[in-house]
PyMOL CGO cylinders between C-alpha atoms (Angstrom):
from pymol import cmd
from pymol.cgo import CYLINDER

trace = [
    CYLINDER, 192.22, 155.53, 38.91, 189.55, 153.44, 37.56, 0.3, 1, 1, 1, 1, 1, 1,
    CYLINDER, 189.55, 153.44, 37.56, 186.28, 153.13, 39.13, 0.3, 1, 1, 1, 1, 1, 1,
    CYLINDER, 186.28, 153.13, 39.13, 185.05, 149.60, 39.98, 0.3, 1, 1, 1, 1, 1, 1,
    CYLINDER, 185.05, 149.60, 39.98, 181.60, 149.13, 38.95, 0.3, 1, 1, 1, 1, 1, 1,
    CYLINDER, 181.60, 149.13, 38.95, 181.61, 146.18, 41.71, 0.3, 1, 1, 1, 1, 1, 1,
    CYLINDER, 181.61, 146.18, 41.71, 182.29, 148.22, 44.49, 0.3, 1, 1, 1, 1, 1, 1,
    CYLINDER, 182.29, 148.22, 44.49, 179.20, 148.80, 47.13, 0.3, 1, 1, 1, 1, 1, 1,
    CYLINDER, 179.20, 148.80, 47.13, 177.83, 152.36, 47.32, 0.3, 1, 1, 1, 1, 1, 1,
    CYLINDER, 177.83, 152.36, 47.32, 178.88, 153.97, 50.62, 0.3, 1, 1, 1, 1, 1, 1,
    CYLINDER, 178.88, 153.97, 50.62, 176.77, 156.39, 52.70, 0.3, 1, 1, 1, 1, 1, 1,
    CYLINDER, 176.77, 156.39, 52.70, 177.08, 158.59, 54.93, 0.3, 1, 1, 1, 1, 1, 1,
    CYLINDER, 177.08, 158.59, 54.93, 175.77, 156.68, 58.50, 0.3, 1, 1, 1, 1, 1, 1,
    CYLINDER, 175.77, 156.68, 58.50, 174.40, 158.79, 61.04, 0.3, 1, 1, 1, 1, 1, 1,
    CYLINDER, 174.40, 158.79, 61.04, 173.23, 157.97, 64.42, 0.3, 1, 1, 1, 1, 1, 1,
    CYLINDER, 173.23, 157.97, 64.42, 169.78, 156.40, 64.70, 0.3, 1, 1, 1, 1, 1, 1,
    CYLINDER, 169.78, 156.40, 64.70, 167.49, 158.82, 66.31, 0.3, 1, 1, 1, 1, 1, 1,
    CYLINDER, 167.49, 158.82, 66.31, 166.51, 156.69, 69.29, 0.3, 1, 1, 1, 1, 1, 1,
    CYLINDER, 166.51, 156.69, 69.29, 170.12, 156.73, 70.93, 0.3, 1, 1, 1, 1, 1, 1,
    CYLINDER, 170.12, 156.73, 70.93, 169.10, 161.32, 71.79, 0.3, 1, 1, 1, 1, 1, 1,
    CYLINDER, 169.10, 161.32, 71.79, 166.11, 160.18, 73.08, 0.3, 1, 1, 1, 1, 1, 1,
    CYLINDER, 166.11, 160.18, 73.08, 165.63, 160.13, 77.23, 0.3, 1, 1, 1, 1, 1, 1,
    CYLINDER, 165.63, 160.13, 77.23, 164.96, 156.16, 78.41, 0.3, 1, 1, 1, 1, 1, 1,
    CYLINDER, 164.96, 156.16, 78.41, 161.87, 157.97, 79.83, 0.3, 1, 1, 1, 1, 1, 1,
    CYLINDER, 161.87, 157.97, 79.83, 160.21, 158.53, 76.45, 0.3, 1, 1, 1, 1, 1, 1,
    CYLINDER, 160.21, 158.53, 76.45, 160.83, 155.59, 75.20, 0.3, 1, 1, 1, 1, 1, 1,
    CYLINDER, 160.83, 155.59, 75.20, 159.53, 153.77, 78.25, 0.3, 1, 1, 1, 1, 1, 1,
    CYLINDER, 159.53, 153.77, 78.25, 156.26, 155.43, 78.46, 0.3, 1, 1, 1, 1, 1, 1,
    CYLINDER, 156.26, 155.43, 78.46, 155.56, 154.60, 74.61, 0.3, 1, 1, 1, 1, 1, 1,
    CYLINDER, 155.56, 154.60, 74.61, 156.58, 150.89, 74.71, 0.3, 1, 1, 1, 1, 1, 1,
    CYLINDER, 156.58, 150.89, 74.71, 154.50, 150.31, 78.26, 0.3, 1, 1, 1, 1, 1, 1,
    CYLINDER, 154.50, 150.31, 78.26, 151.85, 151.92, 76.25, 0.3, 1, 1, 1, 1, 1, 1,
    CYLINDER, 151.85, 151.92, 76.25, 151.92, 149.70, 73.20, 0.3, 1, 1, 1, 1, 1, 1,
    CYLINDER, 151.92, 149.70, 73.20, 152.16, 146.66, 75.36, 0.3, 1, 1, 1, 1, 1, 1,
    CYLINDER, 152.16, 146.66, 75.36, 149.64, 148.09, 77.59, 0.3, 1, 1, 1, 1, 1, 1,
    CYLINDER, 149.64, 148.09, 77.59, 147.08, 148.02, 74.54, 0.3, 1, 1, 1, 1, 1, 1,
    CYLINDER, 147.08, 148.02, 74.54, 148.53, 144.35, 73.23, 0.3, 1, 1, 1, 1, 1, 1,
    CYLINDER, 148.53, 144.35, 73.23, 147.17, 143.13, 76.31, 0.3, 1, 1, 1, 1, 1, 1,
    CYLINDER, 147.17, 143.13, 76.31, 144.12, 144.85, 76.60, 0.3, 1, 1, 1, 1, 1, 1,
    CYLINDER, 144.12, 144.85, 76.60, 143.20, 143.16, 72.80, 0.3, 1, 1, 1, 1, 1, 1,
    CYLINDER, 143.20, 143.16, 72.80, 144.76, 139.89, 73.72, 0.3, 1, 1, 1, 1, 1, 1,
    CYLINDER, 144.76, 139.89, 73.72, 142.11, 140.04, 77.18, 0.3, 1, 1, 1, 1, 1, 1,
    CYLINDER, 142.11, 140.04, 77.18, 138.91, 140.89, 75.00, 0.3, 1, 1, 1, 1, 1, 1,
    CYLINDER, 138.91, 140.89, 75.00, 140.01, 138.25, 72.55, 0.3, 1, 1, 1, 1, 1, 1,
    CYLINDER, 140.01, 138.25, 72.55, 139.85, 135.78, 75.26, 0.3, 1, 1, 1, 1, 1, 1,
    CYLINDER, 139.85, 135.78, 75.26, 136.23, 137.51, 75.92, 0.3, 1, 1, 1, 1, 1, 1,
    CYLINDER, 136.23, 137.51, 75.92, 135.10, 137.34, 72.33, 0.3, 1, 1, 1, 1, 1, 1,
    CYLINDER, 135.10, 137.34, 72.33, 136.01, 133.80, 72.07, 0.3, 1, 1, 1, 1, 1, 1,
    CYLINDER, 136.01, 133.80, 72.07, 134.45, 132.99, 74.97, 0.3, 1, 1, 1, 1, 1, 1,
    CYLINDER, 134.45, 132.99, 74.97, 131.26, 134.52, 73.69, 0.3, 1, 1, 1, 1, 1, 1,
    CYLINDER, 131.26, 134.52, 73.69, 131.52, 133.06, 70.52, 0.3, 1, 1, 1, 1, 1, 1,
    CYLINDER, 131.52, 133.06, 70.52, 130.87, 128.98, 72.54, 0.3, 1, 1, 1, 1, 1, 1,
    CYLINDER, 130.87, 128.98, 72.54, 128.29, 130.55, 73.67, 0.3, 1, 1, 1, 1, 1, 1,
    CYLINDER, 128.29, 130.55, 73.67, 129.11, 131.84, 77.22, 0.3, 1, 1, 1, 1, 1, 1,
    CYLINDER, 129.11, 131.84, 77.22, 127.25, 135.62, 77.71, 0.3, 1, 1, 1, 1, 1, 1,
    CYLINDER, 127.25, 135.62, 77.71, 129.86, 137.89, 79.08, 0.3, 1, 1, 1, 1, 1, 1,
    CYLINDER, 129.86, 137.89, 79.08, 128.97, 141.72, 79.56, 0.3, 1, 1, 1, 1, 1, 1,
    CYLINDER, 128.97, 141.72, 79.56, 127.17, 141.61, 76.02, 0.3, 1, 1, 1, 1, 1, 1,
    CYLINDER, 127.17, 141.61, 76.02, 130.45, 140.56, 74.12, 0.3, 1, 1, 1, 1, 1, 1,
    CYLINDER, 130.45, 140.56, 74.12, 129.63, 139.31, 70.80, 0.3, 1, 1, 1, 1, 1, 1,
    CYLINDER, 129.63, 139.31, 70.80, 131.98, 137.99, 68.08, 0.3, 1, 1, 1, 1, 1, 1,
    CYLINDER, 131.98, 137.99, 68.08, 131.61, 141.95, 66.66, 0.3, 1, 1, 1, 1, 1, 1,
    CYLINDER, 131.61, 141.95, 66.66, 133.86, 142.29, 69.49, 0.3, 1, 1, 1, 1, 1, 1,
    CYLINDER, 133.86, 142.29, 69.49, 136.85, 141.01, 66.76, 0.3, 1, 1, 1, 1, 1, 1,
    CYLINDER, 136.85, 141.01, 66.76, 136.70, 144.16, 64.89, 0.3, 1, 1, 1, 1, 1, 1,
    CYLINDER, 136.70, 144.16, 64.89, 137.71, 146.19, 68.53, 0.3, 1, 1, 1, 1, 1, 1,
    CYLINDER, 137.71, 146.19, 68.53, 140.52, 143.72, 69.17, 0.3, 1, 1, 1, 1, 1, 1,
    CYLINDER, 140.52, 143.72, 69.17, 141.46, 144.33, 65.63, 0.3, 1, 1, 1, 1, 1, 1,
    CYLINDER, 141.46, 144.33, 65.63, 141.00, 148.39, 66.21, 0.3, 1, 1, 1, 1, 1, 1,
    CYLINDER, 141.00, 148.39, 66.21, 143.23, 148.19, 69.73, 0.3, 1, 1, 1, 1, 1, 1,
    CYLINDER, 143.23, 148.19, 69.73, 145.85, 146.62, 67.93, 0.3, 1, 1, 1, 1, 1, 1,
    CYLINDER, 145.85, 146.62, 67.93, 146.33, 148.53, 64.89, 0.3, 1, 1, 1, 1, 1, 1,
    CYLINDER, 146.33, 148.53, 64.89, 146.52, 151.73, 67.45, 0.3, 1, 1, 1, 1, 1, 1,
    CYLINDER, 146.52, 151.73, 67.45, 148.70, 149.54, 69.62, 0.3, 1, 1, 1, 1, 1, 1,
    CYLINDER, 148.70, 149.54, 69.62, 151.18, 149.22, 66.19, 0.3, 1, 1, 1, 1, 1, 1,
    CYLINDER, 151.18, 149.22, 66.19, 150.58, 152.56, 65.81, 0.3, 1, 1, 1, 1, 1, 1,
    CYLINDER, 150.58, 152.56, 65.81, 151.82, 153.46, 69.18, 0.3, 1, 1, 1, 1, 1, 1,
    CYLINDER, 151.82, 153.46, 69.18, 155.04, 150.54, 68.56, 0.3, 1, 1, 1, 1, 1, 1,
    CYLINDER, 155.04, 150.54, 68.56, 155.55, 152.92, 65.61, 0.3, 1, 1, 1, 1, 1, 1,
    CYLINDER, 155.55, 152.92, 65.61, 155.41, 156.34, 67.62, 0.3, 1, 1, 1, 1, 1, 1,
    CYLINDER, 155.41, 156.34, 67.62, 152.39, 157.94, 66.02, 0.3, 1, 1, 1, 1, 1, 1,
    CYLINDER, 152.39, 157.94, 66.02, 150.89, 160.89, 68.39, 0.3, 1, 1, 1, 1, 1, 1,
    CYLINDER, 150.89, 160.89, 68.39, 147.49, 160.46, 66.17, 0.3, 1, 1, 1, 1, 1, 1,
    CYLINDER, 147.49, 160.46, 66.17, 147.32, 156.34, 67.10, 0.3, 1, 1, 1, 1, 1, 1,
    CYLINDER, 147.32, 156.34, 67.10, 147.76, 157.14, 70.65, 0.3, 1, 1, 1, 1, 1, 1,
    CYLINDER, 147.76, 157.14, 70.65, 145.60, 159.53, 70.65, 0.3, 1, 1, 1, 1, 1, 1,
    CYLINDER, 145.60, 159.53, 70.65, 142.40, 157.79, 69.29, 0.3, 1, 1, 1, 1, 1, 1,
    CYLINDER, 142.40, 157.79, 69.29, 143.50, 155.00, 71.72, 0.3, 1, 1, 1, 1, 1, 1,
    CYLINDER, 143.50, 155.00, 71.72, 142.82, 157.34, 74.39, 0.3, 1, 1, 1, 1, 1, 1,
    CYLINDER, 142.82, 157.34, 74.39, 139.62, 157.76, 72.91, 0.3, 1, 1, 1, 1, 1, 1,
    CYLINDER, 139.62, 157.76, 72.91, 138.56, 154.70, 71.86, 0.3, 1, 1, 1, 1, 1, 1,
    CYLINDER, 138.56, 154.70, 71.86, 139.57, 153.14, 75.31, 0.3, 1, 1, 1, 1, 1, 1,
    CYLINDER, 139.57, 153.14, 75.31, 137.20, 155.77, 77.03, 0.3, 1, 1, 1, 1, 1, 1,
    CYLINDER, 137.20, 155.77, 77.03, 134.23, 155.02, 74.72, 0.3, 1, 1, 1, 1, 1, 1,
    CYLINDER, 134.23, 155.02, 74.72, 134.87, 151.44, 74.77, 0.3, 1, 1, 1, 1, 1, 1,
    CYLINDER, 134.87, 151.44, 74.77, 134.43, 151.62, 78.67, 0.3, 1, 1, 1, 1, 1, 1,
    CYLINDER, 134.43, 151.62, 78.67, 131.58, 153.77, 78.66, 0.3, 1, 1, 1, 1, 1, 1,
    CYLINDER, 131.58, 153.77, 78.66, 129.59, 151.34, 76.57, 0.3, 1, 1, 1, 1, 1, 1,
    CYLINDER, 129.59, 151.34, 76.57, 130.68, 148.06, 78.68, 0.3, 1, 1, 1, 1, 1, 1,
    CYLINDER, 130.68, 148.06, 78.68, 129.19, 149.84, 81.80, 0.3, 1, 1, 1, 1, 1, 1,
    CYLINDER, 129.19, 149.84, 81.80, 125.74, 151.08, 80.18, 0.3, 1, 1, 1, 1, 1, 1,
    CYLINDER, 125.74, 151.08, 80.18, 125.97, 147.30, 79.17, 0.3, 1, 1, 1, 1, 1, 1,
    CYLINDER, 125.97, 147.30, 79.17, 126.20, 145.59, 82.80, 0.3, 1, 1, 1, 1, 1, 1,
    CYLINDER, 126.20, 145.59, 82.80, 129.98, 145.41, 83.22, 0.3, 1, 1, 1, 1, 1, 1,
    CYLINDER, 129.98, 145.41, 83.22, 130.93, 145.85, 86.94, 0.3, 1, 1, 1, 1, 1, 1,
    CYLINDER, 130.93, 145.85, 86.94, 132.15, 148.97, 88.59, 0.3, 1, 1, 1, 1, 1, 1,
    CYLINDER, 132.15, 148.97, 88.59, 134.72, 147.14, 90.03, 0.3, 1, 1, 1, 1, 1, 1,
    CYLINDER, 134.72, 147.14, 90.03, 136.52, 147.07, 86.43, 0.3, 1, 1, 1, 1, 1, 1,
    CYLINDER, 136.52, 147.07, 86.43, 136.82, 151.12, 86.54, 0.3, 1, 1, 1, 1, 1, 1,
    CYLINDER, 136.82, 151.12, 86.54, 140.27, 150.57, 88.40, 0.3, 1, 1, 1, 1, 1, 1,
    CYLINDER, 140.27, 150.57, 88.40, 141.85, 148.40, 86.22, 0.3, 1, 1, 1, 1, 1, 1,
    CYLINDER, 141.85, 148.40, 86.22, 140.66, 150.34, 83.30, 0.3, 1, 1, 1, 1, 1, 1,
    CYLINDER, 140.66, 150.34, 83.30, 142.05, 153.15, 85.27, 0.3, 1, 1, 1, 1, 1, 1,
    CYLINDER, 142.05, 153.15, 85.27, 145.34, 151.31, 85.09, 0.3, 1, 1, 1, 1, 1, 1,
    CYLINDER, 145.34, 151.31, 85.09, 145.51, 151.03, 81.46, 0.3, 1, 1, 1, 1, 1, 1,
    CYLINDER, 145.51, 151.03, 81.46, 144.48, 154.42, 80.54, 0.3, 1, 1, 1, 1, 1, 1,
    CYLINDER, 144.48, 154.42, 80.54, 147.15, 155.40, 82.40, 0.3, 1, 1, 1, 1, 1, 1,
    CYLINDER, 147.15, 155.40, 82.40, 149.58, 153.55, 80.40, 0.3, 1, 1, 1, 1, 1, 1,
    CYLINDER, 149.58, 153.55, 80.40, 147.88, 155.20, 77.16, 0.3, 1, 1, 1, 1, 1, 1,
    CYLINDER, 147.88, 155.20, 77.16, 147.99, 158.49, 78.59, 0.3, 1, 1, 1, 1, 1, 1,
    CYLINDER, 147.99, 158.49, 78.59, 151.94, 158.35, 79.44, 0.3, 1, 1, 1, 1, 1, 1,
    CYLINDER, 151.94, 158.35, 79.44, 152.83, 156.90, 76.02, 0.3, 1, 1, 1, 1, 1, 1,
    CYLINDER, 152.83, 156.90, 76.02, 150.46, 159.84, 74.17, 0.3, 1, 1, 1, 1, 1, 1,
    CYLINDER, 150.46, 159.84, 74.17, 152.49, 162.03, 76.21, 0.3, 1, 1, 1, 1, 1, 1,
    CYLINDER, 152.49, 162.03, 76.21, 155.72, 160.33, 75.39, 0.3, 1, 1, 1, 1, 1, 1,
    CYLINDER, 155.72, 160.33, 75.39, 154.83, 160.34, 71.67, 0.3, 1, 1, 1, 1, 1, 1,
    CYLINDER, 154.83, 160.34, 71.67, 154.39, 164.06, 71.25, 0.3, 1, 1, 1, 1, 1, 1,
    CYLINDER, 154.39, 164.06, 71.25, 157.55, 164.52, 73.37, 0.3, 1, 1, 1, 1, 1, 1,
    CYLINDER, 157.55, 164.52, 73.37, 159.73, 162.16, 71.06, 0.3, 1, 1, 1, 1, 1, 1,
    CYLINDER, 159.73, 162.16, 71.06, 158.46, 163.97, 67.72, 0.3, 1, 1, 1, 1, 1, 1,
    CYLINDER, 158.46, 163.97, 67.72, 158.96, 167.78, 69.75, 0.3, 1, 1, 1, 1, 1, 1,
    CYLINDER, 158.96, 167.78, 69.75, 162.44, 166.12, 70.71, 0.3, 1, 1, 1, 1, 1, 1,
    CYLINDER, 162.44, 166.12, 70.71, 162.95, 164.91, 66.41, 0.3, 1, 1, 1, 1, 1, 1,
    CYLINDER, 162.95, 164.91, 66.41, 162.10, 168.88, 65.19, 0.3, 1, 1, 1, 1, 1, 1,
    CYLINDER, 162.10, 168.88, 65.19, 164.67, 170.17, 67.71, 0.3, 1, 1, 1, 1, 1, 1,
]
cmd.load_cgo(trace, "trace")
């Protein structure tokens, strides 16, 4: 038999890892990436608003570089990293901290609330999907 330089190489195909891996996992991480896509697209909004000139809990156009921040974790988290989701986490807490020693309202505890929830679950989620990849 002669071997035909033309032919394509064939591999061996194996399942993709997602299809072991309980809806519930991957639920938790993509409501947490989307979670965070939201929460930069919302302080865009802000930071554009402060940049015409409209004052807005101390939002300044430095703002940018914590939209930028939120959504590199938020890839991260798209991407399953434990270590993005966990400096979300973070992040999110300091980031609301600072916006209440700056003025912001009580009254956006809750729906902060809300999304650290999301970021919680998909931290959660991540380190169960890579326990669930060793096994």
């Amino acid at each position: 038999m002669e071997h035909n330089p033309y032919q394509p190489p064939t591999a061996a195909v194996s399942d993709p890892p997602d299809q072991s891996v309980p809806d519930s996992i991957l639920r938790d991480i993509r409501n947490g990436w989307i979670a965070a896509v939201v929460s930069g697209s919302v302080t865009l909004v802000y930071v554009v608003v402060a940049i015409y000139g409209v004052k807005v809990y101390g939002i300044t156009a430095w703002e940018l570089v914590d939209v930028g921040l939120v959504l590199a974790l938020a890839y991260g988290i798209y991407r399953r990293s434990r270590v993005c989701a966990v400096l979300l986490i973070v992040y999110f807490v300091y980031a609301k901290a600072y916006l209440l020693l700056e003025g912001a309202p009580a009254s956006s505890l809750v729906i902060g609330a809300i999304f650290l929830y999301f970021y919680v679950r998909a931290a959660l989620a991540a380190f169960r999907y890579h326990r669930l990849l060793k096994a």
